[in-house]
C-alpha positions as CSV (number, residue, x, y, z in Angstrom):
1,X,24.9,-1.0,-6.0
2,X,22.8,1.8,-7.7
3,X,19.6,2.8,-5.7
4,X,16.3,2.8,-7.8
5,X,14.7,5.1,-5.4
6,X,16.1,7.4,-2.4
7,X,14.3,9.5,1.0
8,X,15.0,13.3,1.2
9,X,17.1,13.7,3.9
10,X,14.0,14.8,6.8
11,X,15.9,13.3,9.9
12,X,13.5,13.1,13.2
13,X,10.3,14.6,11.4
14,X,7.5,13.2,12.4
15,X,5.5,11.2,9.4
16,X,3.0,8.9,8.3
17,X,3.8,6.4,6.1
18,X,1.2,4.7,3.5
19,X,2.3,1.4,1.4
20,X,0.6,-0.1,-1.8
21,X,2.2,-3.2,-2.6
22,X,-0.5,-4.8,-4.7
23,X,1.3,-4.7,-8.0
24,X,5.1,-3.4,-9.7
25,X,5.9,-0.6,-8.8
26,X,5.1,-0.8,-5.3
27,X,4.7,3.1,-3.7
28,X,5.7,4.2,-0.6
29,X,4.3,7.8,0.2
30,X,5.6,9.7,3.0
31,X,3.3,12.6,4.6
32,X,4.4,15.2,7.1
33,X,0.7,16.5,8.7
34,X,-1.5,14.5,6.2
35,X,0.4,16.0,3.0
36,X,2.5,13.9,0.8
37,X,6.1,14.8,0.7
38,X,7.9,12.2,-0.6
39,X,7.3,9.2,-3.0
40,X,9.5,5.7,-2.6
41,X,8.8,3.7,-5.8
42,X,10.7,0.0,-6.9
43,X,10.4,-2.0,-9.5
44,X,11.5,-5.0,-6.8
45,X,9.3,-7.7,-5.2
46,X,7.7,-7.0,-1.8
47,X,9.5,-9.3,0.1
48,X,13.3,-7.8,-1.1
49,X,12.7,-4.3,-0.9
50,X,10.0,-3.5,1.7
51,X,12.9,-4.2,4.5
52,X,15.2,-2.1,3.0
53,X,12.9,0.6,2.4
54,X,12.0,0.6,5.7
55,X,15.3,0.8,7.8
56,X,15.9,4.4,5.5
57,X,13.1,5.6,6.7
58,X,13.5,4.8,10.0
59,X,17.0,6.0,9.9
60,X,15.9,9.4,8.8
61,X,12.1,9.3,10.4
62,X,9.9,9.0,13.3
63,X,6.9,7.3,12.2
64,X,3.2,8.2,13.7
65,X,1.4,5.7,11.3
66,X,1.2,3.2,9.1
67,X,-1.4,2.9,6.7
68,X,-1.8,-0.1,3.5
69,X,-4.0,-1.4,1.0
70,X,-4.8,-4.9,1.8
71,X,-6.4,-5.6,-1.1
72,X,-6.9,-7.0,-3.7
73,X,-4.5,-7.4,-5.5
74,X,-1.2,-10.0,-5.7
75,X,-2.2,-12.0,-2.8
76,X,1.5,-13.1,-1.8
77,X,2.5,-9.3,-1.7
78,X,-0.4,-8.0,0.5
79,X,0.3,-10.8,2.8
80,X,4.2,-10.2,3.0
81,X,3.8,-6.7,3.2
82,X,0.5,-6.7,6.1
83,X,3.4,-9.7,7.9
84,X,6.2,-6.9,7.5
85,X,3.9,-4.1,8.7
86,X,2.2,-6.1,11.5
87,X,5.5,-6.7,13.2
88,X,7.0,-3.5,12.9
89,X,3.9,-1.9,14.3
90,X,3.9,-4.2,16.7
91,X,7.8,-3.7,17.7
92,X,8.0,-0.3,17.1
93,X,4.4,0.5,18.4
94,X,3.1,2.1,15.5
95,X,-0.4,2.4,14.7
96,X,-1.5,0.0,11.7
97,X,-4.5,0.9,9.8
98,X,-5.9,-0.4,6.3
99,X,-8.5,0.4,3.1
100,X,-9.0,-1.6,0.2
101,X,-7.3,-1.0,-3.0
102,X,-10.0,0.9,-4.7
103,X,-9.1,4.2,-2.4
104,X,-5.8,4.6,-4.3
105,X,-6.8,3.8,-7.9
106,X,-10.3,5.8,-8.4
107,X,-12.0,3.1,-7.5
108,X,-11.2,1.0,-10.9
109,X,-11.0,-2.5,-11.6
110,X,-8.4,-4.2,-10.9
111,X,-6.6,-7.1,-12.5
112,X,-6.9,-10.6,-10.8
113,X,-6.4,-13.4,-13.6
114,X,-6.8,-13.5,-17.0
115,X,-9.9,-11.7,-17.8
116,X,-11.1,-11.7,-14.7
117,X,-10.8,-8.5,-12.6
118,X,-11.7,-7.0,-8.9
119,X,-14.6,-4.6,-8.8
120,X,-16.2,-2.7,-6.4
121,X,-19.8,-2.6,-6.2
122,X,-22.1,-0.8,-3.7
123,X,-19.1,-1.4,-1.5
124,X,-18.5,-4.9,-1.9
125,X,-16.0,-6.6,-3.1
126,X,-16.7,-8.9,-6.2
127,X,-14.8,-10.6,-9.5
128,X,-16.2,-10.1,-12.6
129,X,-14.7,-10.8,-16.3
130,X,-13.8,-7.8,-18.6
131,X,-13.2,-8.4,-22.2
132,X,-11.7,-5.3,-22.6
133,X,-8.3,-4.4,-19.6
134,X,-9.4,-1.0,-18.2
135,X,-6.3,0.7,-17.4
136,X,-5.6,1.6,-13.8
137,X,-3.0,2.1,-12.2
138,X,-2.5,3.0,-8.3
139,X,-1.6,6.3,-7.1
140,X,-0.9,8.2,-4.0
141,X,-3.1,10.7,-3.0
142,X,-1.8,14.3,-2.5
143,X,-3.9,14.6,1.1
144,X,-4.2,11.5,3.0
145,X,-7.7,11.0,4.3
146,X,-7.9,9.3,7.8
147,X,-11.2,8.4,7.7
148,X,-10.8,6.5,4.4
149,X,-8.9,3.9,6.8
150,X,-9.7,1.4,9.3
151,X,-8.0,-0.7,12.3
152,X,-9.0,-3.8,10.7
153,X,-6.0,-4.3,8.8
154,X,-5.6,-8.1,7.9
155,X,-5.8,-9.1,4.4
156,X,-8.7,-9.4,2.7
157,X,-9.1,-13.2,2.6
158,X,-13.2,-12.8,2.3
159,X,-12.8,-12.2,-1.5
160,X,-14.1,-14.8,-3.8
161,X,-11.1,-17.2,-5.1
162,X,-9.7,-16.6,-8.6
């Protein structure tokens, strides 16, 4: 079975991990002292990959934190991937922490149905319909910026239904 993405071989070094699981590809970025190192990217859904993603770099990592965007986006993946991340912080005892979306895309829309999208606003959270699709996509950043996160990490549910 042919692997559509692969970890550099870093056994034992201490990292932080950051997952954005919001839309195809997801991106797993691995940083070594708040620089990104390495990129995991699939194709896959949330639910099949996110495990095996996981036990490689676990196998070949010690991890200092976890850090996701917890929306919004595809409701069903930031709830499998905050259930995912919960436990294993929870088993491993490894710090969760969370930001919204907008942090890895430039703070752009982003799509929720038809022509509706998610923007930000004065820092809320709204819907709002777009006749024309911006394009955005999600990216990791180069320096990961602790402060840019929070503790608070469950999805967020207080969004306005679509």
């Amino acid at each position: 079975m042919k692997k559509q993405w692969s970890l550099k071989k870093h056994m034992h070094k201490s990292v932080d991990i950051v997952c954005i699981t919001l839309s195809s590809p997801i991106l797993i970025g691995i940083y070594k002292d708040k620089k990104l190192i390495d990129i995991v990217q699939s194709d896959k859904k949330t639910s099949e990959i996110l495990p095996k993603i996981f036990k490689e770099i676990l196998a070949n990592y010690e991890i200092k934190n976890i850090f996701y965007a917890n929306g919004p986006g595809s409701f069903m993946a930031i709830k499998i991937a905050y259930i995912f991340l919960k436990s294993l912080s929870i088993l491993k005892d490894i710090p969760l922490f969370a930001t919204n979306a907008f942090y890895f895309n430039n703070n752009q829309p982003i799509k929720a149905i038809g022509k509706l999208f998610f923007v930000n606003i004065s820092s809320e959270i709204k819907t709002q319909k777009l006749e024309i699709a911006p394009q955005s996509s999600f990216k990791l950043p180069d320096v990961l910026d602790y402060s840019e996160f929070t503790n608070k990490t469950a999805p967020l549910y207080g969004i306005s239904a679509v």
